[in-house]
Residue, then its C-alpha position, 0 to 999 in steps of 0.5 A: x763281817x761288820x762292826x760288832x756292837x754292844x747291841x749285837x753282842x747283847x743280842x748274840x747272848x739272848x737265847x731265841x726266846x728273849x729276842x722275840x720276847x724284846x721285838x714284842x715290847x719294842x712294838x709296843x706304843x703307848x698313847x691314843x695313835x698306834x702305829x702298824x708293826x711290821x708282820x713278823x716271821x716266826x723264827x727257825x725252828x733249831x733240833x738240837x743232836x741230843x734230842x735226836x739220840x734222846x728220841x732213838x733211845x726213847x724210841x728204843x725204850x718204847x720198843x722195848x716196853x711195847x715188847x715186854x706188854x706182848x709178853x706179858x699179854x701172852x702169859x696171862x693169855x696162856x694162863x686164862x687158856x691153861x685155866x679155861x682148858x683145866x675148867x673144860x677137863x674138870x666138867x668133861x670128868x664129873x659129866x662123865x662121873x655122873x653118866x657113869x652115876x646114873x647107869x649104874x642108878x638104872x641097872x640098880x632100878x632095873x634090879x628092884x623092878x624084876x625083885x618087886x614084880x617077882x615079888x608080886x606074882x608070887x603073892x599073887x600066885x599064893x591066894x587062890x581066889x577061888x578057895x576064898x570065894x569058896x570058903x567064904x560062901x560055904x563056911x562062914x555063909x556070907x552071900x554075894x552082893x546084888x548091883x542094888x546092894x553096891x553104892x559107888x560115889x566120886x570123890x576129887x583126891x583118890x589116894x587120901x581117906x580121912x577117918x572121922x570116927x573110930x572104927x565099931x569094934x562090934 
């Protein structure tokens, strides 16, 4: 305990910061011969206590969003599974809508099929073919066709035939 001096007693006012800050200056020369400084040693690092509880309840406070951002990471998880599972179940009911759809297209193709060849046959059955040939060599006298009389020609487009002039009437 010694002797307390205006130096010590301004030195005791600094804060950490100043007296570092005047070590600095007091080293300083001015002129063309500079003198060696002594090394200097950093000073204490202080933890003030309030920086200690500012530290828990700032840890406490990261916790606490930490936890709030898993929550509302799991709510908007359920709710893109609930989305994606409602989407599943919508396109699992319209593929089964239209499966149900299309067999009740082919039962009804199916109808139309046995309707038409029904059909067929029994216009097919109505024309006795040999009563045609019959009435048409005795009655009206035409005569059948010899192999010379038939000419035959091929043509690229089957089902199309395109009429250039009017049809002799005569």
């Amino acid at each position: 305990m010694g002797c307390r001096t205006r130096a010590n007693e301004y030195y005791a006012m600094m804060s950490q910061t100043q007296v570092q800050q005047n070590r600095r200056q007091r080293d300083i020369v001015e002129g063309n011969v500079v003198r060696k400084s002594a090394p200097q040693k950093a000073a204490p690092v202080r933890i003030r206590k309030h920086r200690k509880k500012a530290a828990s309840v700032s840890a406490a406070k990261a916790f606490a969003r930490q936890k709030a951002r898993f929550v509302a990471l799991g709510v908007i998880g359920s709710v893109v599974v609930i989305f994606l599972c409602t989407a599943m179940l919508m396109t699992m009911e319209r593929s089964s809508t239209l499966a149900d759809e299309v067999a009740l297209r082919e039962s009804q193709l199916e109808e139309l099929t046995v309707a038409n060849d029904a059909r067929k046959y029994e216009i097919d059955s109505s024309v006795d073919l040999n009563y045609v040939i019959s009435v048409a060599t005795e009655e009206l006298g035409m005569v059948r066709s010899s192999l010379s009389q038939v000419v035959t020609y091929r043509t690229k487009d089957t089902e199309y035939l395109q009429q250039v002039a009017k049809v002799p009437a005569d």
